[in-house]
N, C-alpha and C positions, 0 to 999 in steps of 0.2 A: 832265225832272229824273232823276237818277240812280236805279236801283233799290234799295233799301236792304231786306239782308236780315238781322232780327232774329237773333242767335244764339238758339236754341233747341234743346234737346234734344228726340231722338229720340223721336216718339209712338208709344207701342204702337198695332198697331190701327188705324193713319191710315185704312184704306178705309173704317170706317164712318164715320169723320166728315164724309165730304162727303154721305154718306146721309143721316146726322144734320141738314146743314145744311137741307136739304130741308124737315123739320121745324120748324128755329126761324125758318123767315122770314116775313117778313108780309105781310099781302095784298099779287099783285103789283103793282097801282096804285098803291101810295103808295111801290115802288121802283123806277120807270120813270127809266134813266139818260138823262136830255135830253141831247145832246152839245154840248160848251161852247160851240160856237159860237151856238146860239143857247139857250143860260141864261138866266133870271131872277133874281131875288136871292131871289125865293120856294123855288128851287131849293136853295138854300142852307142845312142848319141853322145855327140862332144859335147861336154859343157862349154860355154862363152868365157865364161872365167872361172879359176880354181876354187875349192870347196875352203871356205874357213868356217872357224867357228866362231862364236859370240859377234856374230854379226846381226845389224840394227833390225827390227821387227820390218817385216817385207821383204828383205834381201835373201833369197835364197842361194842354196850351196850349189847349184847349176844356172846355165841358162834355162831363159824362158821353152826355147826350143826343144828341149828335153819334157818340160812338163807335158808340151802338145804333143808331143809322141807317147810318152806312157797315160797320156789321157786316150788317145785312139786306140792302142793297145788296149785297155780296160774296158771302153765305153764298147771295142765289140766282145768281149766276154761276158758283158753286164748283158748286154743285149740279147744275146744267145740266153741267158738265164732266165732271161724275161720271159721268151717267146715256149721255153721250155716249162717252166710253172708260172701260169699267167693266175694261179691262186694265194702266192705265200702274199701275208701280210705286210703292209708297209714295213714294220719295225723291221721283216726279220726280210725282206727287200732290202732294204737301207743297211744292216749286218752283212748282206750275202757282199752287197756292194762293194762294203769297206773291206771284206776278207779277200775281194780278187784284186783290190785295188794294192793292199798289203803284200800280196803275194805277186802282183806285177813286178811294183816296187822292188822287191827283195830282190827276184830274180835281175834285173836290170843292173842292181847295186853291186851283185855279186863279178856280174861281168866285168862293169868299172871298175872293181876294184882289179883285176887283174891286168888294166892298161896304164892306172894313175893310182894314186893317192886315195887307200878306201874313205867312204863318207862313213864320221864316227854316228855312233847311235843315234844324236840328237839331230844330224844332219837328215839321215835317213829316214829317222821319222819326220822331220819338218818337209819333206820330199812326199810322205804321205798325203799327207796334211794338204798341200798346195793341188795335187790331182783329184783329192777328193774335194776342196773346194771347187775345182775345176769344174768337175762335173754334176758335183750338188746344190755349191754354193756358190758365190759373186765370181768366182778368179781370183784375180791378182786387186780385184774391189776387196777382197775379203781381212787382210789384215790390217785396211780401213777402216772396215765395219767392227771390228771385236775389236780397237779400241778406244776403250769410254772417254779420252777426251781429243776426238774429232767431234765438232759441230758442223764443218760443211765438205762436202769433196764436191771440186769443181773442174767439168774435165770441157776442155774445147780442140778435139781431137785427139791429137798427139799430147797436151800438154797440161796437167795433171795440178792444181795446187789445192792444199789443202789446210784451212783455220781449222786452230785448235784453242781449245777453253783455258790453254793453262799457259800457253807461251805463243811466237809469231806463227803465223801463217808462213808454209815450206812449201816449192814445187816436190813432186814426186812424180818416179819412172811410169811413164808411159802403162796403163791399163793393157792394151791392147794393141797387134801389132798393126793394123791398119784401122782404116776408119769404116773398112768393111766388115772386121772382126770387133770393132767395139758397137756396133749396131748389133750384132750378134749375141753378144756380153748380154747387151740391155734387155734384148727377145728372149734370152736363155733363163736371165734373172726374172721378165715377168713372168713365165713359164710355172718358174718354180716358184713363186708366191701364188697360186693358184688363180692367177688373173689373165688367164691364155687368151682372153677377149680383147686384150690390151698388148696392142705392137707395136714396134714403131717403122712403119713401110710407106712407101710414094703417097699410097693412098693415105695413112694418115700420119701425116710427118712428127706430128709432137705426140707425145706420150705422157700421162702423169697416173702414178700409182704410188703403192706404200710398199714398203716391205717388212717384213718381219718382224724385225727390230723395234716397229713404229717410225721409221726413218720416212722420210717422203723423196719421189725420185720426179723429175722434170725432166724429160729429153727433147731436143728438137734434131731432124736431119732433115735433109735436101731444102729446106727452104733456109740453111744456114752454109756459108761457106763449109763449116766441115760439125760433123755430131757435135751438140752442146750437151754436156752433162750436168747437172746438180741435184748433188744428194744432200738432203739437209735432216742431222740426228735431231731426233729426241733421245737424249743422253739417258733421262731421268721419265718412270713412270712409275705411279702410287705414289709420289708425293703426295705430304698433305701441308698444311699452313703452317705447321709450326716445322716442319723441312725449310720452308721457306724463308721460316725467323732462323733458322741456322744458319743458310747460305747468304744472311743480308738483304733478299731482296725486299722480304717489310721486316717490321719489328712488332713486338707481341701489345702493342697497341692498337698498332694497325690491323695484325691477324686477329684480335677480339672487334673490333668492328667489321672487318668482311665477313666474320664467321655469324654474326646480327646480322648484317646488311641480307645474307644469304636465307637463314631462319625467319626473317619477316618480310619474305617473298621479294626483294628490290628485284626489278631489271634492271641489270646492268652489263655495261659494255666493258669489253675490255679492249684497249687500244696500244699502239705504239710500232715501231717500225719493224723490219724482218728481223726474225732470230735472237728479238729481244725476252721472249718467255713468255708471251702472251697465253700459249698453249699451255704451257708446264703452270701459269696462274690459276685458269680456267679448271685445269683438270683437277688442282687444289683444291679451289673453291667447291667443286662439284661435290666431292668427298664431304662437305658437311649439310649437304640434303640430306634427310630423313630416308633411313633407309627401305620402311615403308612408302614411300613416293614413286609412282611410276612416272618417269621421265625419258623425252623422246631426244635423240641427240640425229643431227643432220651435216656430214660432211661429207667433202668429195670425197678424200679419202680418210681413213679410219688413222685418229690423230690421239685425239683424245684416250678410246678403249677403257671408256667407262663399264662398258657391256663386259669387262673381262675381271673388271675390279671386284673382290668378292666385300671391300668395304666400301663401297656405292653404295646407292639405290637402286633400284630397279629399272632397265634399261632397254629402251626399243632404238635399237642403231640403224641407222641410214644412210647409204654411203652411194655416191653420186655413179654413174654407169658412163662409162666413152662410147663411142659410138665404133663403127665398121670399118666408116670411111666411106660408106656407100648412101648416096641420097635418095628419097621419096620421090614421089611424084609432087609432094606439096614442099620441095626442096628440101626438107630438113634432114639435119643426118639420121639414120637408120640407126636405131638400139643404143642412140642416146639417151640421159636422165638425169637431167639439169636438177642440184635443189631445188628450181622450183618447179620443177617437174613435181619431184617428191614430195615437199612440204603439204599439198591438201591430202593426201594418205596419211602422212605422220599425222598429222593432226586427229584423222579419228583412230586414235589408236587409244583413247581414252585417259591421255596424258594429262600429269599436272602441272608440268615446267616442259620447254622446248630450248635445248642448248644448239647454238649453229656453229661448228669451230671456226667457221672465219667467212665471213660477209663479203661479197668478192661483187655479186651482181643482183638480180633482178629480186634474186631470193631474200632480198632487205625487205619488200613489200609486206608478203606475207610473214613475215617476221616480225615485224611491226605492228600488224593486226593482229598476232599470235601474243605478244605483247599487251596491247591493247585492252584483247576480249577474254583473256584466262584468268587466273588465280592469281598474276602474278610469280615473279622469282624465275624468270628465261634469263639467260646470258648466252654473247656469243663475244666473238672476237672480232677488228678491224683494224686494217692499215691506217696509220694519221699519224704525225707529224707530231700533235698538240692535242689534249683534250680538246682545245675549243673549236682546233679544225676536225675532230671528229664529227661534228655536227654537219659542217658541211660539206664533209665526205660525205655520211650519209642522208641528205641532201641531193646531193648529185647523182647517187646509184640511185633514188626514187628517181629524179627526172630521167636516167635514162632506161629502165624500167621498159619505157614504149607501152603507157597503158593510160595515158593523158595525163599524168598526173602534173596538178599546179605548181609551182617554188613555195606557195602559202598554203595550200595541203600538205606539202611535205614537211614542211616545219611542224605545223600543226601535229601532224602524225608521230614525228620525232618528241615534241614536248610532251605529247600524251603518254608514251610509251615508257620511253626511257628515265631512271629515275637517279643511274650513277653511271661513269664512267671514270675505271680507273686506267691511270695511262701508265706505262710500265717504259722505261729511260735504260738504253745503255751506250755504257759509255767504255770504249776500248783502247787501253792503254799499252799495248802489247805489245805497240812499236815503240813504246818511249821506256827511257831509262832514266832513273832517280838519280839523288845528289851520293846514293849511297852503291848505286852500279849495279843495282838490281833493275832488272826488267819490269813495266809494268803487268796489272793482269785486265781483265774485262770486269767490268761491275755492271752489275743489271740487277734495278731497285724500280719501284714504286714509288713515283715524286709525285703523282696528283692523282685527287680522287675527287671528282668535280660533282654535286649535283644537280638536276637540271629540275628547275622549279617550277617548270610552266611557260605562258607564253608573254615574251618580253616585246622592246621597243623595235617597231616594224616587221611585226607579227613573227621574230625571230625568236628561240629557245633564249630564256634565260636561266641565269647558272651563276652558281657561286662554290668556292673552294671549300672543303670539309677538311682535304688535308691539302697541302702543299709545303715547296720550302719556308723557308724564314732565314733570314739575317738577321743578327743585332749586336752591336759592338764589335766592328769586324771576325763575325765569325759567321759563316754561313752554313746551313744545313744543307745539303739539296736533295738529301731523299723525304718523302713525304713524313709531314710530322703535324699535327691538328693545327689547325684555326680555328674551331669554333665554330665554323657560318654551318646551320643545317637547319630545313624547315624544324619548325614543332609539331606537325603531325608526322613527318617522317621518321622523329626523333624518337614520339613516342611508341609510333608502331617497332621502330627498332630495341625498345629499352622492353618493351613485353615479351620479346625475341631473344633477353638476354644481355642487352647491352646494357655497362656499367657507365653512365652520363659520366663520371667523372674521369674517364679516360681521355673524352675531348677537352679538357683540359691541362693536362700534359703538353704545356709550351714546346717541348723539346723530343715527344716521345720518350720512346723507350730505350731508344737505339743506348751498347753499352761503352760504343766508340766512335771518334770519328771516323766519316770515312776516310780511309787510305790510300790517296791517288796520287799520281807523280805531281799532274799538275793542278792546282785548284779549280775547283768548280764554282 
């Protein structure tokens, strides 16, 4: 039968995974490959249930139990290959991989077919497919990940659901057959994003990495009744602003003024709740820096991947370190590297902007003085509610900081800084259904862009709207659309930048429709 080789993306790291396989296989006696000609049916795993075809993405044409055996089967011939030319190249590692995996496969197929019903073509290659993810990629994660519209997989043990961008949120079959083997899943998959420093064991229960994709993964065990899982996509990367006037989230009003707002250095924030776009905003926005600009980006984990973008700027990436699990003598964790561990390094790295993809802790401080003391034109990202409780979010991460800082330094420090914050709104319809029987979908738009004028009554930031909604005549807008309020020296640094004044007058924006939603906003 023909060889069939899964598309898959490039693994960091491939050499040690055949090391690795070394490790997950099972006694060799229960994987002695009999050669077909003389098989038994005992040879054989039994599928759980019978082979169909045109069945839904994830369902395979056997049981799960069949994949774990011709994965142990494979993983000790890969192994053996390993230790036999510890020289051949990744690529042609990763080829040798998928030809024994092909060739397990086949043989295995050949048997079943002389007990059942053989698997047609597309069966047996999708049989491929599931053991070479097995072993290179997520598992039975894996027809999650490739595809483009999950935004989140949420697993709390045994029980699996998963939002998606275009229709409801669905439970889905079990990842893993215990809660022993989906700690395994998650140590396997940091493994193979080259982040072997990062596990999740006694010693350090929770886990937070990236993977491949750009996806971000969260784990916690033993300090949870059973493994908590969340994988949260970045569906989309290389957007740029006017991506974003297609998808609705601004309109080409708004994207000519963040695209000024960015050219005449504003800081600015960008806010709004989880999974709203703040990120996929950000990484827009970034895209119309000069691409002679060296600029310094700081996150835990690698979100953004501006450093990859070859239509960026120029890029010094920084990405946050876990720790062991193991303490010092001065208590702290051992081969930890908190942003703000990092931020006084990035700083002399002779940058002209500092982006922080998401403001979480202490690292507001120097962020703020990084702010402050430059050229202007940083942005990062934060959780809030509301433009105007962004301020007192970050408000609150300065006092708890732990570096004495006052409630009226911090504001202070906030009014100094910050010069716009745009708040990015979603709104999900996905469980509701129209007058007309269609489903709603998610809408995530840009309804304020606030900016912050200095220092107001009781030494608190004051702020006025550049955009927001509008109502008038019963009709309301609610994604962001001009008012007019903006200093005159911000204006004019803006309009030397490129901005056309007469855009903030556009009553209604640009937008070419209403919005669409089941129920009014």
């Amino acid at each position: 039968m023909t060889e069939t080789h899964p598309e898959s993306p490039a693994i960091p790291h491939l050499e040690h995974l055949f090391t690795q396989a070394l490790s997950q296989t099972p006694p060799p006696a229960k994987l002695a490959v009999v050669p077909s000609q003389t098989a038994t049916a005992t040879d054989v795993p039994a599928p759980s249930a019978p082979a169909v075809d045109g069945a839904v993405p994830g369902t395979l044409p056997v049981g799960h139990e069949v994949i774990t055996e011709l994965r142990g089967r494979a993983s000790l011939r890969i192994g053996e290959a390993a230790a036999a030319d510890a020289g051949m190249s990744d690529q042609d590692r990763r080829q040798h991989g998928q030809s024994i995996i092909n060739e397990v496969v086949s043989q295995w197929a050949t048997k079943y077919a002389a007990t059942t019903t053989p698997l047609t073509f597309a069966q047996e290659t999708q049989l491929k497919k599931a053991v070479f993810d097995e072993l290179f990629r997520a598992g039975r994660l894996q027809p999650l990940l490739d595809d483009p519209n999950v935004e989140n997989i949420i697993i709390n043990g045994s029980q699996v659901r998963v939002d998606y961008a275009d229709r409801p949120s669905r439970k889905w079959d079990p990842v893993a057959a215990s809660d022993k083997d989906l700690i395994s899943l998650i140590n396997h998959i940091s493994r193979m994003q080259g982040q072997g420093e990062r596990a999740l064991t006694p010693a350090t229960p929770n886990l937070n990495m990236r993977l491949a994709d750009g996806s971000r993964l969260a784990a916690s065990a033993w300090v949870t009744p059973s493994p908590q899982v969340v994988i949260r996509r970045h569906r989309t990367r290389g957007q740029s602003l006017d991506d974003l006037v297609r998808w609705g989230t601004i309109d080409t009003t708004l994207a000519h003024f963040l695209r000024a707002a960015v050219k005449a250095r504003q800081n600015i924030v960008i806010v709004g709740s989880q999974g709203v776009g703040k990120t996929s905003l950000l990484r827009a926005m970034a895209r119309e820096i000069p691409r002679n600009e060296r600029v310094g980006t700081l996150e835990s984990e690698y979100e953004l991947y501006l450093h990859e973008d070859p239509e960026g700027p120029e890029v010094v990436a920084y990405e946050g370190r876990e720790s062991n699990g193991e303490r010092g003598p001065d208590g702290k964790l051992q081969g930890e590297l908190t942003l703000s561990d990092l931020f006084p390094q990035l700083l002399r790295m002779s940058l002209r902007r500092v982006l922080v993809g998401e403001v979480r802790s202490k690292e507001v401080v120097p962020m703020l003085h990084a702010m402050n003391e430059g050229e202007g034109g940083s942005m990062a990202t934060l959780h809030a509610r509301s433009p105007q409780l962004s301020i007192e979010r970050l408000a609150t991460l300065c006092l708890e900081a732990g570096i004495g800082m006052t409630e009226a330094l911090a504001y202070r420090l906030i009014a100094q800084a910050i010069n716009l914050v745009v708040y990015v709104r979603l709104v999900d319809e996905t469980e509701l259904v129209g007058p007309d029987g269609k489903t709603g979908r998610k809408h995530r738009f840009v309804s304020h862009v606030m900016e912050i004028t200095g220092i107001g009554e009781g030494g608190r930031p004051s702020h006025q709207m550049v955009f927001a909604p509008r109502e008038h005549d019963g009709y309301r807008e609610a994604r962001a659309v001009p008012h007019g309020n903006i200093s005159q020296g911000r204006l004019q640094d803006m309009v030397r930048a490129g901005l056309d004044r007469r855009v903030l007058q556009n009553r209604w924006g640009s937008w070419s429709a209403p919005l669409n939603t089941v129920m009014p906003l």
